[in-house]
C-alpha positions as CSV (number, residue, x, y, z in Angstrom):
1,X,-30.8,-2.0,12.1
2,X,-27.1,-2.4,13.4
3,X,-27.2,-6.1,13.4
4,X,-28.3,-5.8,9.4
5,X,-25.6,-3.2,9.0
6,X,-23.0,-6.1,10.4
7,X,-24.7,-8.6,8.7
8,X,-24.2,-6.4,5.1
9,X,-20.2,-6.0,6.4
10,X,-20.0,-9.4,7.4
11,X,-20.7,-11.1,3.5
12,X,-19.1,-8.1,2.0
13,X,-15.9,-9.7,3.5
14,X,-16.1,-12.8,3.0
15,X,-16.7,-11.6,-0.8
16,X,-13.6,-9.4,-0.6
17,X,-12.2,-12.2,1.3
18,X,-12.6,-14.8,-1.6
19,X,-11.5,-12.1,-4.4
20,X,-8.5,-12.0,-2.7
21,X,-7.9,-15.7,-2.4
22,X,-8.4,-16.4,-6.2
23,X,-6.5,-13.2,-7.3
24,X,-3.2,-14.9,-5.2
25,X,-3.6,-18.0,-8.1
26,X,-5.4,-16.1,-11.2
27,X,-5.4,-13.6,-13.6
28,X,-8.0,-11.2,-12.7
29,X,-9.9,-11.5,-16.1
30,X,-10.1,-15.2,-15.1
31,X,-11.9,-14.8,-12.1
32,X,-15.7,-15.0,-12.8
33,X,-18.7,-14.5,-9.9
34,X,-19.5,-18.1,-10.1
35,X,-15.7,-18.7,-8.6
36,X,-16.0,-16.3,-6.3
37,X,-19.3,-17.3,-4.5
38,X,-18.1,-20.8,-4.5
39,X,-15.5,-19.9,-2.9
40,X,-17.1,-17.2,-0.3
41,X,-19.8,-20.3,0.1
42,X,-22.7,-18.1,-1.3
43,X,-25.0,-17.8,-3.7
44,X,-24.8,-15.4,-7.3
45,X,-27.9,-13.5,-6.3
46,X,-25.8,-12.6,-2.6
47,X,-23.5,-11.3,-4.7
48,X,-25.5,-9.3,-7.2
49,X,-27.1,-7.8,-3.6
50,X,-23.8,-6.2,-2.8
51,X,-22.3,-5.7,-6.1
52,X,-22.7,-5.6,-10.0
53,X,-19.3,-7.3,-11.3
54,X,-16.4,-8.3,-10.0
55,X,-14.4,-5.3,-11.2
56,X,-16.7,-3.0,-8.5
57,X,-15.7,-5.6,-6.1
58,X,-12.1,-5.3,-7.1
59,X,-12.1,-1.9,-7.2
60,X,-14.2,-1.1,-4.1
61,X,-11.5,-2.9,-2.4
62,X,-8.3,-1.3,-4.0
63,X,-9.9,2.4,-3.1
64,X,-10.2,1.6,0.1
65,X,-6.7,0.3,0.8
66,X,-5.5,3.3,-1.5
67,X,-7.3,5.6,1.3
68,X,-5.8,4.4,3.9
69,X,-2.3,4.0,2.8
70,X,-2.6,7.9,1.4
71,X,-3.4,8.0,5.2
72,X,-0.5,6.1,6.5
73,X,2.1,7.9,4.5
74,X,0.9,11.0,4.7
75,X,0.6,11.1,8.7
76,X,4.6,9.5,8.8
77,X,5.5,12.6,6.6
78,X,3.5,15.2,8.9
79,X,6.8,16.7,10.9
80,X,8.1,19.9,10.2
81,X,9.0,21.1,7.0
82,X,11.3,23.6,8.0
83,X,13.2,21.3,10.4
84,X,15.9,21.0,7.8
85,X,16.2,24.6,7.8
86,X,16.5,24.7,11.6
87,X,19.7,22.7,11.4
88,X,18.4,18.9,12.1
89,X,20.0,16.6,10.1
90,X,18.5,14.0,8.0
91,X,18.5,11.6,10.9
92,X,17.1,13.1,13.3
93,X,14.0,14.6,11.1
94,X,13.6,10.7,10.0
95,X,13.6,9.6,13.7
96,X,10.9,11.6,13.8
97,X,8.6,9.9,10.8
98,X,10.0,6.7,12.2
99,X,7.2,6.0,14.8
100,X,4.4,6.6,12.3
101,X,6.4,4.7,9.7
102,X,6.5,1.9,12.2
103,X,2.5,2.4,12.3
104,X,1.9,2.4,8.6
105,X,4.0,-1.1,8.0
106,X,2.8,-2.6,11.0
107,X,-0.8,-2.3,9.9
108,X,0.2,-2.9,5.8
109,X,1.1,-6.1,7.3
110,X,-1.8,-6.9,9.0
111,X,-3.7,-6.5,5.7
112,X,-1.2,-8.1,3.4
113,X,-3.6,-10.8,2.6
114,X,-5.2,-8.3,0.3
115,X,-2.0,-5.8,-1.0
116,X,0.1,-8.9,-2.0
117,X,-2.2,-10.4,-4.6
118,X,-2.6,-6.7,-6.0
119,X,1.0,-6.2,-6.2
120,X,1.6,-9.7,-7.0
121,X,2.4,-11.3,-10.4
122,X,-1.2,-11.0,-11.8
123,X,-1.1,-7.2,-9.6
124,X,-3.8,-4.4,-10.9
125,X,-1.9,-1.7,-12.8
126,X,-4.5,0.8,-11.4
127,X,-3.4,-0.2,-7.9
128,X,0.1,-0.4,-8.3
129,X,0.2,2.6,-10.4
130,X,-1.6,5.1,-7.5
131,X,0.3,3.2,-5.2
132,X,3.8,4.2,-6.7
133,X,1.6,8.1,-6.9
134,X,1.2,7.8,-2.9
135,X,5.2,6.9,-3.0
136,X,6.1,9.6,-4.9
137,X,3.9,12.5,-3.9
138,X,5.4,11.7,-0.3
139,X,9.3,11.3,-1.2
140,X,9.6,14.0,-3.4
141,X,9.2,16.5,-0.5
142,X,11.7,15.1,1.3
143,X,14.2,15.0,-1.0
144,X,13.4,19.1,-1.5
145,X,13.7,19.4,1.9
146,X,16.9,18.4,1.5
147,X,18.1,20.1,-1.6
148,X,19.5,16.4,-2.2
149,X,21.5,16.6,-5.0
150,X,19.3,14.4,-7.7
151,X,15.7,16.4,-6.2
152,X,15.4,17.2,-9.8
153,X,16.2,14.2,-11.9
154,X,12.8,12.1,-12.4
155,X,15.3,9.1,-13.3
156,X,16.3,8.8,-10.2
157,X,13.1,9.7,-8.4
158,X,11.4,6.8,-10.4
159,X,14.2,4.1,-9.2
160,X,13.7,5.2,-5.7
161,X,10.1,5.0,-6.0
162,X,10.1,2.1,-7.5
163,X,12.8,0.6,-4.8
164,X,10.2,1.5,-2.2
165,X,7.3,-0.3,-3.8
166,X,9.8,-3.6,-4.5
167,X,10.7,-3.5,-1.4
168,X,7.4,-3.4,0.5
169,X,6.1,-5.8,-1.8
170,X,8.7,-8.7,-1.0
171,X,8.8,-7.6,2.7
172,X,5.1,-8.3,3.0
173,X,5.3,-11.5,0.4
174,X,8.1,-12.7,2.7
175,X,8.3,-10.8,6.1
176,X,11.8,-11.4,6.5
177,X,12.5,-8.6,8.3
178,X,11.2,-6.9,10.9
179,X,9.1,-3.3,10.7
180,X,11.9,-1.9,12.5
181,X,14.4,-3.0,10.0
182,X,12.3,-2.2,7.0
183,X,12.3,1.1,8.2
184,X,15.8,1.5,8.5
185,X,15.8,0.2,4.7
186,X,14.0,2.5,3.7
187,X,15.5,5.2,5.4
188,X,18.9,4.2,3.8
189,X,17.3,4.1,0.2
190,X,16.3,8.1,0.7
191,X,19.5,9.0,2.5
192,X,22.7,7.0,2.1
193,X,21.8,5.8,-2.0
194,X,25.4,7.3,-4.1
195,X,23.3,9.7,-5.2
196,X,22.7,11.6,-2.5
C-alpha cells in the first residue's frame, strides 16, 4: 500500500515536474498532454490516471504552493500585535518576523523551479493574482500597526504590494542576493519608502 502511495507521488511529480519545464518556454494554452508526457517520458493514459486536463494539473499545483506560501507569510507575521503599542519600534518588531522571513524565502527558493514559470512572462493570472492577496492581507496589518501615514491610501498599498511581488520574482529568477539581504529589502520597502 505505501509503496503504491509513492509510486502515485512519484509520477505525479515528474508530471508537475514537466508542466513546469514547458510553462518556463510556452504559453500555457500551448501546452497540450501529448507535450507533457513526452516530456515526463510517459504515456497519455498515465496521465489521464492522475488527472483530466492539464489545467487540473496546473491548478493542483498552483493551490498547493498558494497553501504553503499563505503558510509562510502568515507564520513570519505571527508576533505581537500590540508590540507597537508597547513601545518597540519598527525594527525591533521586524527583527522579530526576520527569522521566519528568512524561513519562508529560503524554502520559496528551493521551490523556484515551479513559482518562476508562474510568475514569469507567460505567469497564471490566478496565481499571481492570490499571490499579490497573500501580500496584501499580510502587509496591510503592519502598516495599521503602525498608524503609517499612507495605511489608508490603496495607491500606495498596491505599489508596495506590487514591489514585493517584483521583487521576489527577480530575486528567485536571478538570486542575486542573498535571503538575508532580500529581507532587509523588503524590510526597507515597508519602513524607510518617502511615504512612510
Amino acid at each position: 500500500m505505501a509503496e503504491n502511495i509513492q509510486k502515485r507521488e512519484r509520477t505525479k511529480k515528474r508530471l508537475q515536474d514537466a508542466l513546469m519545464e514547458l510553462y518556463n518556454e510556452y504559453e500555457f494554452q500551448k501546452i497540450t498532454v501529448s507535450m507533457l508526457c513526452k516530456t515526463a517520458g510517459m504515456h497519455r493514459s498515465t496521465f489521464y490516471l492522475y488527472y483530466s486536463s492539464t489545467d487540473e494539473l496546473l491548478r493542483e499545483i498552483e493551490n498547493n504552493i498558494l497553501k504553503d506560501i499563505q503558510f509562510y507569510v502568515s507564520h513570519a507575521n505571527d508576533y505581537d500585535l500590540s508590540a507597537a503599542s508597547k513601545g518597540l519600534t519598527t525594527q525591533e518588531i521586524y527583527d522579530q518576523m526576520a527569522p521566519e522571513m528568512v524561513k519562508f524565502y529560503t524554502w520559496q527558493f528551493s521551490v523556484r523551479s515551479y513559482i518562476t514559470p508562474l510568475l514569469g512572462p507567460y505567469g497564471d493570472p490566478y496565481f499571481i493574482q492570490h499571490y499579490e492577496d497573500i501580500i496584501r492581507d499580510n502587509v496591510v496589518p503592519v502598516i495599521k500597526m503602525f498608524h503609517l501615514k499612507y495605511e489608508n491610501n490603496p495607491y500606495i498599498i498596491n505599489y508596495l504590494v506590487g514591489g514585493c511581488l517584483k521583487t521576489n520574482k527577480d530575486w528567485l529568477a536571478n538570486g542575486d542576493v542573498t535571503i538575508e539581504e532580500l529581507v532587509k529589502i523588503q524590510r526597507k520597502m515597508l519602513f524607510n519608502n518617502p511615504f512612510a
